[in-house]
BAPA-997914 format. One record per residue: residue in three letters; x, y, z of N, C-alpha, C, O in turn; residue number from 0. Coordinates in steps of 0.02 Angstrom, whole numbers. Each point is the difference from the previous one (the first is absolute). Layout:
+-----+--------+--------+--------+--------+--------+--------+--------+--------+--------+--------+--------+--------+-----+
|  aa |     nu |     nv |     nw |    cau |    cav |    caw |     cu |     cv |     cw |     ou |     ov |     ow |   i |
+-----+--------+--------+--------+--------+--------+--------+--------+--------+--------+--------+--------+--------+-----+
| ALA |      X |      Y |      Z |      X |      Y |      Z |      X |      Y |      Z |      X |      Y |      Z | NUM |
...
+-----+--------+--------+--------+--------+--------+--------+--------+--------+--------+--------+--------+--------+-----+
***
This chain:
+-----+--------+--------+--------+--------+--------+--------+--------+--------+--------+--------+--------+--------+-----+
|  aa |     nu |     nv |     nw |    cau |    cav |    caw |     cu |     cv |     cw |     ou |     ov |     ow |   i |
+-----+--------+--------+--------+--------+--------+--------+--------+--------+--------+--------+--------+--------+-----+
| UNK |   1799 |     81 |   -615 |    -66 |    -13 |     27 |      4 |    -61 |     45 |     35 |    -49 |    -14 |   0 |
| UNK |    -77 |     53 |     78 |     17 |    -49 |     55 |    -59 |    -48 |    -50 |    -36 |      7 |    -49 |   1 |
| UNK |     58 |    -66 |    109 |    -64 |    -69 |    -41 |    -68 |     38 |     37 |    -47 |      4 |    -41 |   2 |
| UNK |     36 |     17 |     90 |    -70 |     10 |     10 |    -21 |     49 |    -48 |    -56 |     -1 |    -25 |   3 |
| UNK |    103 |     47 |      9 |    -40 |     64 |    -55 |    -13 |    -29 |    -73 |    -37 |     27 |    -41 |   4 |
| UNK |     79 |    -97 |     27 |     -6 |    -44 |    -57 |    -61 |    -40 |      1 |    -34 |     -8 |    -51 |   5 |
| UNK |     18 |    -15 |    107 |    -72 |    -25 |     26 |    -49 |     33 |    -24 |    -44 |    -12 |    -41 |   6 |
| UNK |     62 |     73 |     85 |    -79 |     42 |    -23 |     -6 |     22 |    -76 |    -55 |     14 |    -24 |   7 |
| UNK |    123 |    -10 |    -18 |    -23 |     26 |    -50 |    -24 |    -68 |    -49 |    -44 |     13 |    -41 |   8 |
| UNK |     64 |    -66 |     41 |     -5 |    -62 |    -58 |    -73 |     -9 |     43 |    -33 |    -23 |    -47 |   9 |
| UNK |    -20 |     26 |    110 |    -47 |     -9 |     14 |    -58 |     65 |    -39 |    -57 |    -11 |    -20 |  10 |
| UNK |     92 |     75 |     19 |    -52 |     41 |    -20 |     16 |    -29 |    -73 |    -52 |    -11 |    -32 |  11 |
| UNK |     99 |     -1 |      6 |    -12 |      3 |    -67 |    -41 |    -64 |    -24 |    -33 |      7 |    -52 |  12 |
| UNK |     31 |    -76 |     87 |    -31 |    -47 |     -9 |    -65 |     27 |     -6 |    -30 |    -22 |    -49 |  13 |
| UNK |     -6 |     69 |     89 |    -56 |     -3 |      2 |    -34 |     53 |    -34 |    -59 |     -8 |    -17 |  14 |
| UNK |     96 |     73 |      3 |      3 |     29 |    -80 |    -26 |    -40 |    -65 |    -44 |     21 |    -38 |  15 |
| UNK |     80 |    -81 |     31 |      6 |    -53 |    -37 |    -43 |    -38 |     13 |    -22 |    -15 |    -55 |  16 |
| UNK |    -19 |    -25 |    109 |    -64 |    -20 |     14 |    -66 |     51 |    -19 |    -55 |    -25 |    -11 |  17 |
| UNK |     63 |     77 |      9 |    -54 |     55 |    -12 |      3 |     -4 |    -71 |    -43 |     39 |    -17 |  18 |
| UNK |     66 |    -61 |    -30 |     12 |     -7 |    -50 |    -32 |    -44 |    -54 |    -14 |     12 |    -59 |  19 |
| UNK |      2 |    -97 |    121 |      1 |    -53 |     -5 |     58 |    -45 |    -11 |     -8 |    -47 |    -40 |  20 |
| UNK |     33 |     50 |     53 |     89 |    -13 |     -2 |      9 |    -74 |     19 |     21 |     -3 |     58 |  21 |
| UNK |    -26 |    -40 |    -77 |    -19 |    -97 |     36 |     53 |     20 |     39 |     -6 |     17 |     59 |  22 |
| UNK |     72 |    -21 |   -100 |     69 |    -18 |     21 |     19 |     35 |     57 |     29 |    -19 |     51 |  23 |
| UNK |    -59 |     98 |    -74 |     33 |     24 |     93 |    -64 |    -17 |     53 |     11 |     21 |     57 |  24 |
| UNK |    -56 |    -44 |    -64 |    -55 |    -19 |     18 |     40 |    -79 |     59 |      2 |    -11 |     60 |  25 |
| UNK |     15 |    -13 |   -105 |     40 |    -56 |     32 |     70 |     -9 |     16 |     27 |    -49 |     27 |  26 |
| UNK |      2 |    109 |    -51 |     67 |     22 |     64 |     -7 |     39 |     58 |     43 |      8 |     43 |  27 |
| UNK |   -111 |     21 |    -44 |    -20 |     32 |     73 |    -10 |    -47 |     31 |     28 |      6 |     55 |  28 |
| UNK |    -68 |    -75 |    -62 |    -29 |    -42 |     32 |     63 |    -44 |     34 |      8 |     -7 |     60 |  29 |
| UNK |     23 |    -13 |    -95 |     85 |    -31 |     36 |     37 |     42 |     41 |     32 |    -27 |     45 |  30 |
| UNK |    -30 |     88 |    -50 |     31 |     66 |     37 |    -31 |      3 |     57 |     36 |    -12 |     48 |  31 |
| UNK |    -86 |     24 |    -39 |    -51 |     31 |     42 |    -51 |    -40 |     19 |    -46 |     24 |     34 |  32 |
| UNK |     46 |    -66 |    -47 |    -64 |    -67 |     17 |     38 |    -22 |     91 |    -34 |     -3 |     51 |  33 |
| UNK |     98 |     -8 |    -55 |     23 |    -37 |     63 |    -18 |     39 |     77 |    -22 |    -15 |     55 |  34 |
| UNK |     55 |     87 |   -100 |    -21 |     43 |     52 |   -101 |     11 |     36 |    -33 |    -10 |     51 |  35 |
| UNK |     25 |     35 |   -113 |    -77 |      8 |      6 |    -42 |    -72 |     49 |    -41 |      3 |     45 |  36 |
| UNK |     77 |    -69 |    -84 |    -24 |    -51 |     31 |     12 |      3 |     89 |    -44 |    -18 |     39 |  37 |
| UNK |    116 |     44 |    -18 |      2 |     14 |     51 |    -28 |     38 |     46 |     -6 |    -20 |     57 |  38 |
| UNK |    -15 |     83 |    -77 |    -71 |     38 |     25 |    -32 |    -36 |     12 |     12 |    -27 |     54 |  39 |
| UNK |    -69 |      4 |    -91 |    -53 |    -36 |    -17 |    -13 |    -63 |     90 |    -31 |    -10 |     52 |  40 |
| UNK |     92 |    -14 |   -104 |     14 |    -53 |     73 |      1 |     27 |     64 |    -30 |    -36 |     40 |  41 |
| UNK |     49 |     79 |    -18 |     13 |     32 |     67 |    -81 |     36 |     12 |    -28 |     -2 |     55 |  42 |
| UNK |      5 |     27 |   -101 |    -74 |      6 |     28 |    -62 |    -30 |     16 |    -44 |     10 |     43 |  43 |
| UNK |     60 |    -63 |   -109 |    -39 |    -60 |    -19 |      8 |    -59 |     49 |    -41 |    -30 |     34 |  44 |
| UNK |     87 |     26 |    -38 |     47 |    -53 |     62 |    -37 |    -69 |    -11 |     -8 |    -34 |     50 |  45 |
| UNK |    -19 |      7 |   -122 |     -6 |    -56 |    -12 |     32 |     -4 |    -96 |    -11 |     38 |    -47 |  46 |
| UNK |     48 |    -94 |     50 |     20 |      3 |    -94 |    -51 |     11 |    -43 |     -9 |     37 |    -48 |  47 |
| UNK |    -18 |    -76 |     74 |    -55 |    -10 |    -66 |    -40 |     34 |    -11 |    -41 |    -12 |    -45 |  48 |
| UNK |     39 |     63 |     81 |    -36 |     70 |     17 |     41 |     32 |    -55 |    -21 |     10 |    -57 |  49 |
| UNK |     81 |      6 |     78 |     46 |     69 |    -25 |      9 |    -54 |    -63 |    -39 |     25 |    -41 |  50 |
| UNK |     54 |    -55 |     25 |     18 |    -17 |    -56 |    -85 |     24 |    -39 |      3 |     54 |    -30 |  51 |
| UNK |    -66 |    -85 |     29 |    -45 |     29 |    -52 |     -7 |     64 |     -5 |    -25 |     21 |    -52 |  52 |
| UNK |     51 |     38 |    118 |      5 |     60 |    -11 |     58 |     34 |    -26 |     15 |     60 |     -7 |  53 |
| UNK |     17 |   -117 |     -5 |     74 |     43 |    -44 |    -17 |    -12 |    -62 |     32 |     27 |    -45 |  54 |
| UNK |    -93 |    -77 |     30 |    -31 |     -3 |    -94 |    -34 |     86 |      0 |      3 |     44 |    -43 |  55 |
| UNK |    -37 |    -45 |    113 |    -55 |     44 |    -18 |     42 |     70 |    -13 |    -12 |     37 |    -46 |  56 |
| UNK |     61 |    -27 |     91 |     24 |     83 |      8 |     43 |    -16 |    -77 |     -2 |     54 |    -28 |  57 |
| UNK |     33 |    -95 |    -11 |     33 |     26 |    -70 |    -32 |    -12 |    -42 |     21 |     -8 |    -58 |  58 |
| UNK |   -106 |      0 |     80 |    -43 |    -11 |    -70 |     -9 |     88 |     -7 |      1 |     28 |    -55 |  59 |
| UNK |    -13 |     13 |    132 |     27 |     57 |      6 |     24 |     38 |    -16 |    -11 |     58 |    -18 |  60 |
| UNK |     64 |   -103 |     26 |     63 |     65 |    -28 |     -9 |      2 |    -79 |     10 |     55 |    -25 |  61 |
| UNK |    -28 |   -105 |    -18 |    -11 |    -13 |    -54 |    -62 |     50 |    -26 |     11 |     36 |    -48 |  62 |
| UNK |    -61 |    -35 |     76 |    -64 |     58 |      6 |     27 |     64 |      8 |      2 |     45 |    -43 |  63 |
| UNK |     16 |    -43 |     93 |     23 |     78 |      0 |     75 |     24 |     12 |     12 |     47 |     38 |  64 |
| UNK |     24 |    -73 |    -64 |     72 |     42 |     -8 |      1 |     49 |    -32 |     52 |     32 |     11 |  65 |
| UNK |    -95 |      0 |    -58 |     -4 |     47 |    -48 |    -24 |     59 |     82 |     32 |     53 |     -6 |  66 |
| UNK |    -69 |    -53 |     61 |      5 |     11 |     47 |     59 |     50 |     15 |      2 |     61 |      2 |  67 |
| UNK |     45 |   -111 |      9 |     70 |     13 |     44 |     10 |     70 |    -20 |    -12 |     19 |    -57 |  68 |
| UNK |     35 |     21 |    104 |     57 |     53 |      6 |     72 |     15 |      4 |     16 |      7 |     59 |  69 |
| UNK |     17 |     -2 |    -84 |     73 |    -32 |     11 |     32 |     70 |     35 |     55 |      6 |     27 |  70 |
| UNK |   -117 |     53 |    -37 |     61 |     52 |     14 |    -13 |     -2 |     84 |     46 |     24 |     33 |  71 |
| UNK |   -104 |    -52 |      6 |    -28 |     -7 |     65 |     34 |    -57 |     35 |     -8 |     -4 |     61 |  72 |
| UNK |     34 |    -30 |    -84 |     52 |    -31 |     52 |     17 |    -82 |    -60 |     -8 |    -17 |    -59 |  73 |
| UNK |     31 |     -9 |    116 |     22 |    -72 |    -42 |    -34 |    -63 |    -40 |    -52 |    -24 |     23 |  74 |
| UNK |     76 |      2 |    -70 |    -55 |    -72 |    -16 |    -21 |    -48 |     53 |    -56 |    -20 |     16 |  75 |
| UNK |    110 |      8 |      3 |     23 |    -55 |     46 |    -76 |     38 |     81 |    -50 |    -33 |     14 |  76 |
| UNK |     62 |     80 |      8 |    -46 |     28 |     50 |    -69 |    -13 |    -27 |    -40 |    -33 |     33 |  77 |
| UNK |     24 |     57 |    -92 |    -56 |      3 |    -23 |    -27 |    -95 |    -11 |    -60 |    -17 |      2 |  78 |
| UNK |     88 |     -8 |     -8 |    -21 |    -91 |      5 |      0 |     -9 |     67 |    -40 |    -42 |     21 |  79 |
| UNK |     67 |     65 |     10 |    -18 |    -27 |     62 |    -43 |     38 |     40 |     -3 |    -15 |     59 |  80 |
| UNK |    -31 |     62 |    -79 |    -32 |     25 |     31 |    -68 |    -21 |    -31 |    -48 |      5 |     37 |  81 |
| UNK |     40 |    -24 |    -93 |    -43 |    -43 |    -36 |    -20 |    -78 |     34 |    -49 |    -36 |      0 |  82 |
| UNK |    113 |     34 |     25 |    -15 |    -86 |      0 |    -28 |      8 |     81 |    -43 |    -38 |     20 |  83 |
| UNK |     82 |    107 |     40 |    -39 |      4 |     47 |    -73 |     -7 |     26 |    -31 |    -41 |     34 |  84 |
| UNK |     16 |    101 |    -68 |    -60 |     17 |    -29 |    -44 |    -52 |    -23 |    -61 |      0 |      8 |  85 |
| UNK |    105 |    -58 |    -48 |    -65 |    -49 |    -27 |    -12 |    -63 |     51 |    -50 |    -34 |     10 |  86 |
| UNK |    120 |     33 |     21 |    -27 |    -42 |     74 |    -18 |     35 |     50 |      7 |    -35 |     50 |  87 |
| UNK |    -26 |     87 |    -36 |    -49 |     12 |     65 |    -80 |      2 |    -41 |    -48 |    -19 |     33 |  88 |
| UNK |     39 |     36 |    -85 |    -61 |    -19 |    -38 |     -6 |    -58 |     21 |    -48 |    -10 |     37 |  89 |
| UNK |    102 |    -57 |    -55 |    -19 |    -56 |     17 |     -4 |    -31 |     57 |    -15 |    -60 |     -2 |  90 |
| UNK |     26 |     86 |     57 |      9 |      2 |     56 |    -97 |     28 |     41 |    -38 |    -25 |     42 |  91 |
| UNK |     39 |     68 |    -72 |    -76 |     58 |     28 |    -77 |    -80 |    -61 |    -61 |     -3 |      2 |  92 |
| UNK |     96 |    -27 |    -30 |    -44 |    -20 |    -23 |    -19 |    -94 |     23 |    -39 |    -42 |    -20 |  93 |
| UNK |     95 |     46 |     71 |     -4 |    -69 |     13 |    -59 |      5 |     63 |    -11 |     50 |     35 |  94 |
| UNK |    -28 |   -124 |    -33 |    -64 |    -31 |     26 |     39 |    -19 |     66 |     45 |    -40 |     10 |  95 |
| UNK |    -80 |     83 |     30 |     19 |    -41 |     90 |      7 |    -81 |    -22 |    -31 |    -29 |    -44 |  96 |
| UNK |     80 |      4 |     90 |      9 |    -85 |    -12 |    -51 |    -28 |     50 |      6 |      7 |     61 |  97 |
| UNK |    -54 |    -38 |    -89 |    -40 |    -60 |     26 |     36 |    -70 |     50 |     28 |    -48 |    -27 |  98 |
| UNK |    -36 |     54 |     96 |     45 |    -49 |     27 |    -69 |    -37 |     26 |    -51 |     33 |      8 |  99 |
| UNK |     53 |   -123 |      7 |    -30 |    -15 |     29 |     33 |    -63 |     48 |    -12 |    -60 |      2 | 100 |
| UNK |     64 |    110 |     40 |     33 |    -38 |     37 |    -19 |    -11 |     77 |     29 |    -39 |     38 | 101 |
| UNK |    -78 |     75 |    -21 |    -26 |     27 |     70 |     53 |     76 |     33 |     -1 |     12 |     61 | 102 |
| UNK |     40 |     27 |   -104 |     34 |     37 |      0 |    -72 |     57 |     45 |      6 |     26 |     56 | 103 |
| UNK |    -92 |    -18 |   -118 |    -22 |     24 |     45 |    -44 |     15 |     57 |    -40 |     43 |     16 | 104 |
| UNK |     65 |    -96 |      5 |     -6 |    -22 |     84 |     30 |     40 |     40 |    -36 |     25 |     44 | 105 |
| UNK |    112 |     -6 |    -46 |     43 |      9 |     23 |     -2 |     91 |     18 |     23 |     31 |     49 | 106 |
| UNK |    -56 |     -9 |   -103 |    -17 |     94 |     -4 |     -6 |     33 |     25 |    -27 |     39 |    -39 | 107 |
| UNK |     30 |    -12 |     93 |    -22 |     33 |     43 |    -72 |     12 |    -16 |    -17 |     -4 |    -59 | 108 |
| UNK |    -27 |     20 |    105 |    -62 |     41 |    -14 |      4 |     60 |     21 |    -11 |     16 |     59 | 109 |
| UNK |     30 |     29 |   -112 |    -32 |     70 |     -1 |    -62 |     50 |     18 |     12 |     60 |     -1 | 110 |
| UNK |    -53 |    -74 |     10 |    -73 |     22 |    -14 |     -1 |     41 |     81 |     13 |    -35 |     49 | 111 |
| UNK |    -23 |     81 |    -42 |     -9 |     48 |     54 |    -20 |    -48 |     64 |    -45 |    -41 |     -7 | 112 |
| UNK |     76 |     49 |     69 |    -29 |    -26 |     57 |    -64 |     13 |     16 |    -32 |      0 |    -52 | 113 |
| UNK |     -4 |     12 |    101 |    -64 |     36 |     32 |      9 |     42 |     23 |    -48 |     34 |     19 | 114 |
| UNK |    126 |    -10 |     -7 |     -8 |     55 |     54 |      4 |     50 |    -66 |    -41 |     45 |     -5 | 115 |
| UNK |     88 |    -54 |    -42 |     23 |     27 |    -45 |    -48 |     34 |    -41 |      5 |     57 |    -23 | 116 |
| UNK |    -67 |   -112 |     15 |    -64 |     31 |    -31 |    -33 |     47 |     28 |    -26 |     50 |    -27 | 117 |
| UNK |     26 |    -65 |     83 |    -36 |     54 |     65 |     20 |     64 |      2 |    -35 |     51 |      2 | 118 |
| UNK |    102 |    -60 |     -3 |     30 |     89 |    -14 |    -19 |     46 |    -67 |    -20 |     58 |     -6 | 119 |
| UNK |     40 |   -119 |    -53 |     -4 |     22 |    -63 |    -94 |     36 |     -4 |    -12 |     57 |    -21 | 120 |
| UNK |    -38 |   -100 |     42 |    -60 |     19 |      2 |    -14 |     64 |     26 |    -38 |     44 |    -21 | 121 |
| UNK |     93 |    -46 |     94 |    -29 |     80 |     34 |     29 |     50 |    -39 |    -28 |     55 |     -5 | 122 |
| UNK |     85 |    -68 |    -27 |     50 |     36 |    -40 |    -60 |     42 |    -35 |    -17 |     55 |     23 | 123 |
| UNK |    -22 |    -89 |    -90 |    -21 |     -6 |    -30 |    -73 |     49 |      0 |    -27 |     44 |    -34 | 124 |
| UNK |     16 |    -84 |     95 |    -59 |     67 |     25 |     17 |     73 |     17 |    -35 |     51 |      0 | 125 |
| UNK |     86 |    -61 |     11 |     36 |     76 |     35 |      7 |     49 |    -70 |    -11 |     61 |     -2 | 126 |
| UNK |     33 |   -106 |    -61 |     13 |     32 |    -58 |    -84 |     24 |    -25 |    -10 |     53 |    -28 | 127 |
| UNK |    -43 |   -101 |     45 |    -59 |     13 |    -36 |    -24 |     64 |     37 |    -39 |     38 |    -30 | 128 |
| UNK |     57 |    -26 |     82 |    -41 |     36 |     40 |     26 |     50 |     -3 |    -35 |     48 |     15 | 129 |
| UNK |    123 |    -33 |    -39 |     25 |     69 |    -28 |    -12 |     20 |    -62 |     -7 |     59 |    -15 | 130 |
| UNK |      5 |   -101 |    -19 |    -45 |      3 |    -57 |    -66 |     47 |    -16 |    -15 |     45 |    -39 | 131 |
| UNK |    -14 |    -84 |     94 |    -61 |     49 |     21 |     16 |     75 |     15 |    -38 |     47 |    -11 | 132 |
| UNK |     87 |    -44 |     33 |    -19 |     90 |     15 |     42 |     32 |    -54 |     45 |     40 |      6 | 133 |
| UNK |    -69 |    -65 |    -56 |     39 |     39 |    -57 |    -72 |     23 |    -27 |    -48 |    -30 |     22 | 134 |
| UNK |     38 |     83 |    -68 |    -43 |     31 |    -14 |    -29 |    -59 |    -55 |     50 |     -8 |    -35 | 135 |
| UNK |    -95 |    -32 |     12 |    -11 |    -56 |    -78 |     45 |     15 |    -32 |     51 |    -35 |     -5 | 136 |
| UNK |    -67 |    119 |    -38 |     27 |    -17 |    -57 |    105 |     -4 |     12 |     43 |     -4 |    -44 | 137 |
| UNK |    -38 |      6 |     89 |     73 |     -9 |      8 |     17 |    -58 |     17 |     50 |    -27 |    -24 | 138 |
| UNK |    -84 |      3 |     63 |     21 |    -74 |     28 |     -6 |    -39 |    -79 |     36 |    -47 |    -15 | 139 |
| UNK |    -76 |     69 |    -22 |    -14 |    -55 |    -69 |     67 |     26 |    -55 |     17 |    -23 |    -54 | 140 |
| UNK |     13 |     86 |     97 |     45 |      7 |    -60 |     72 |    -44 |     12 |     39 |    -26 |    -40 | 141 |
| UNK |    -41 |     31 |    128 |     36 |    -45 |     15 |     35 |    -55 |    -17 |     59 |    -19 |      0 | 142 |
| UNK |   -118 |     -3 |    -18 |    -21 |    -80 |     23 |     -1 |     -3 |    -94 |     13 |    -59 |    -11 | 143 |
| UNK |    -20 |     85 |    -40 |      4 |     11 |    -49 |     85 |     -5 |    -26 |     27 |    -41 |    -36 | 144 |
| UNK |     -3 |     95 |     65 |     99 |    -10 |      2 |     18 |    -56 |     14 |     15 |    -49 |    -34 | 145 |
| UNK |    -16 |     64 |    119 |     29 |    -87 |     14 |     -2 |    -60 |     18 |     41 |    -39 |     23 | 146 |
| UNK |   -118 |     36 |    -41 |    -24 |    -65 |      0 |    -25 |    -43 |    -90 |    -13 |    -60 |     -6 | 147 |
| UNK |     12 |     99 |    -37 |    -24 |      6 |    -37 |     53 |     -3 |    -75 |     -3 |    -33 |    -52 | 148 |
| UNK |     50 |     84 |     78 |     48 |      7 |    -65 |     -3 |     67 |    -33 |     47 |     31 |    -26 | 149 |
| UNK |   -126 |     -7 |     30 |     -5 |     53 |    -47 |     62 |     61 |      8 |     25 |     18 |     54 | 150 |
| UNK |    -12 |      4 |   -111 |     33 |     76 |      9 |    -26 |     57 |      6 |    -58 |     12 |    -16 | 151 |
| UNK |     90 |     21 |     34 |    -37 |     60 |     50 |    -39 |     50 |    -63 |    -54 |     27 |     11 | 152 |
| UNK |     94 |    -19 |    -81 |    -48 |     24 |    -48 |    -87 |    -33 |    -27 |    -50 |     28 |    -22 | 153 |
| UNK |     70 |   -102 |     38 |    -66 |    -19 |     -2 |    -46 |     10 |     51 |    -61 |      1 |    -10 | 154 |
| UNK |     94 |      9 |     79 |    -55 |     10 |     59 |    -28 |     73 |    -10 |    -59 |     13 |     11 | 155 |
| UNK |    118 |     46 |    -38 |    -26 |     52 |      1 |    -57 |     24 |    -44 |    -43 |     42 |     12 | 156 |
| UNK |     54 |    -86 |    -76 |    -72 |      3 |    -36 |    -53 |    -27 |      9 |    -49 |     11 |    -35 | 157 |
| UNK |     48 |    -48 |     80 |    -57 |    -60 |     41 |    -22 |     54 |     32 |    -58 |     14 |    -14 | 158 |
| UNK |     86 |     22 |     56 |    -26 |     34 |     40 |    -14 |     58 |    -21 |    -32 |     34 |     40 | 159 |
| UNK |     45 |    -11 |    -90 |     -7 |     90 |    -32 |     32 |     40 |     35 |    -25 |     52 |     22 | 160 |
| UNK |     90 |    -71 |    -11 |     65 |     55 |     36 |     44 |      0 |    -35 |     21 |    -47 |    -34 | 161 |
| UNK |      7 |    116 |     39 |     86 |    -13 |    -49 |     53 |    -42 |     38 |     -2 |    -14 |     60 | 162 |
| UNK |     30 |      4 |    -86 |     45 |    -52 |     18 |     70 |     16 |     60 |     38 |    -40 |     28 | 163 |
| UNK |    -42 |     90 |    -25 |     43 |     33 |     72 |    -50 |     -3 |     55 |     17 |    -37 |     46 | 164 |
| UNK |    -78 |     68 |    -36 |    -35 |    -39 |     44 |    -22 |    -73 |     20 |    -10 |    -23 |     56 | 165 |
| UNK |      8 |     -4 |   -114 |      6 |    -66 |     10 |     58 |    -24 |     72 |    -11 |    -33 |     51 | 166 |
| UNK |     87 |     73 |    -81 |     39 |    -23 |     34 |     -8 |     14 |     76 |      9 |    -41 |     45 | 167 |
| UNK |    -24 |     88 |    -39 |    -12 |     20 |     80 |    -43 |    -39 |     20 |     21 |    -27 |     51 | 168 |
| UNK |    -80 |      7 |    -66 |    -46 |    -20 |     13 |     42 |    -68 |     40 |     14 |      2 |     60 | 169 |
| UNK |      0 |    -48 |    -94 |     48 |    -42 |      9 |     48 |      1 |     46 |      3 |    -41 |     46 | 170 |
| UNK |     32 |     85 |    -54 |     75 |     13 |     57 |    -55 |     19 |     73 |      9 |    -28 |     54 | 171 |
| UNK |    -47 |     63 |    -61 |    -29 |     17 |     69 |    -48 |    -42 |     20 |    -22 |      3 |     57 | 172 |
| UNK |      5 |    -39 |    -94 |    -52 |    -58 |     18 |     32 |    -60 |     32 |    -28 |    -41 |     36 | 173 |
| UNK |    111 |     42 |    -60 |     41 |    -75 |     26 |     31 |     51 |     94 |     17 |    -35 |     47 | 174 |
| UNK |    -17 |    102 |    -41 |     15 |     13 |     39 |    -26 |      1 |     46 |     29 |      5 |     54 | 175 |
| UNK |    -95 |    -11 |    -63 |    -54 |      8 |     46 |    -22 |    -90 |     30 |    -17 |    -21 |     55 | 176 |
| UNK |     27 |    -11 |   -120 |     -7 |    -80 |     23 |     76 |    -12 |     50 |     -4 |    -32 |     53 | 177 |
| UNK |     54 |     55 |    -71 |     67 |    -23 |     44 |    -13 |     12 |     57 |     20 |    -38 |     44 | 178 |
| UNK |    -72 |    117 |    -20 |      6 |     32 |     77 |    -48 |    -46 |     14 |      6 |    -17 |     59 | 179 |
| UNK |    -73 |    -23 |    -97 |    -26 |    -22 |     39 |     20 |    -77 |     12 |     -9 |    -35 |     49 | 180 |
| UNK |     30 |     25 |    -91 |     49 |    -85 |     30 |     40 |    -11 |     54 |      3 |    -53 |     31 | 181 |
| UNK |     47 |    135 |    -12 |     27 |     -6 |     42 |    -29 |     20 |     54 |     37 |      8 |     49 | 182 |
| UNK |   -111 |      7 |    -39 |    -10 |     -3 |     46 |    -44 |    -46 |     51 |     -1 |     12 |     60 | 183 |
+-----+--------+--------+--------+--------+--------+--------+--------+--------+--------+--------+--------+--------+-----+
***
């Protein structure tokens, strides 16, 4: 047996043995597999003191749910690190924009539409209301119901007292009829 196939097996079995409650292999996974994992961590985290409180958090983890693991679905060793991935982009999606008050925003560009930019967008705008208009009501509202709205087309079709294949046409020929008149 090569050392990596020795790897994966003393890792699944550690954690066999953590599902168990196992202290001891509990804390030979953590010497094994802590350096590595810490190294993830770090490369996503890209501050210590970051990855280090998330290397408490992901083997309080592994401690929770090793009873979890699959051993016949791939490796121990994969399965921690895909844990510890996983728990830094959580920590990552949960961090607070940084507060600077350096005059950094001074420096920002301003975004916000020119005048001319508005001007178009407005006629744009009218052009859509006014194709709008030559849609028969109850279609333009089913429209505007789909994709302005969110609704699904089973809920429009009962809104409206149609089966739900008309619904669809209703729709497909209603966006066809708005495209000919946009483009023209």
């Amino acid at each position: 047996m090569n050392a990596t196939a020795q790897i994966r097996t003393e890792t699944c079995l550690l954690l066999e043995r953590i599902s168990r409650q196992d202290r001891t292999a509990f804390r030979d996974l953590y010497h094994s597999a802590g350096p590595k994992l810490m190294g993830v961590l770090l490369r996503i985290l890209g501050t210590r003191s970051e990855a280090e409180d998330a290397l408490q958090e992901v083997f309080t983890r592994v401690w929770l749910r090793a009873g979890r693991f699959d051993p016949s679905r791939g490796a121990g060793m994969t399965w921690l690190v895909a844990l510890s991935r996983n728990h830094a982009i959580d920590r990552l999606r949960a961090r607070k924009p940084e507060q600077t008050d350096d005059g950094v925003a001074e420096l920002i560009v301003d975004t916000a539409p020119r005048a001319e930019t508005r001007l178009i967008a407005q006629g744009e705008a009218r052009r859509v209301t006014e194709c709008f208009d030559t849609l028969e009501p109850a279609r333009a509202e089913a429209v505007r119901g789909a994709y302005l709205d969110g609704l699904s087309y089973e809920s429009l079709a009962a809104r409206h007292s149609i089966p739900l294949n008309t619904m669809r046409t209703w729709l497909r020929r209603s966006l066809l009829k708005l495209k000919e008149c946009l483009e023209q």
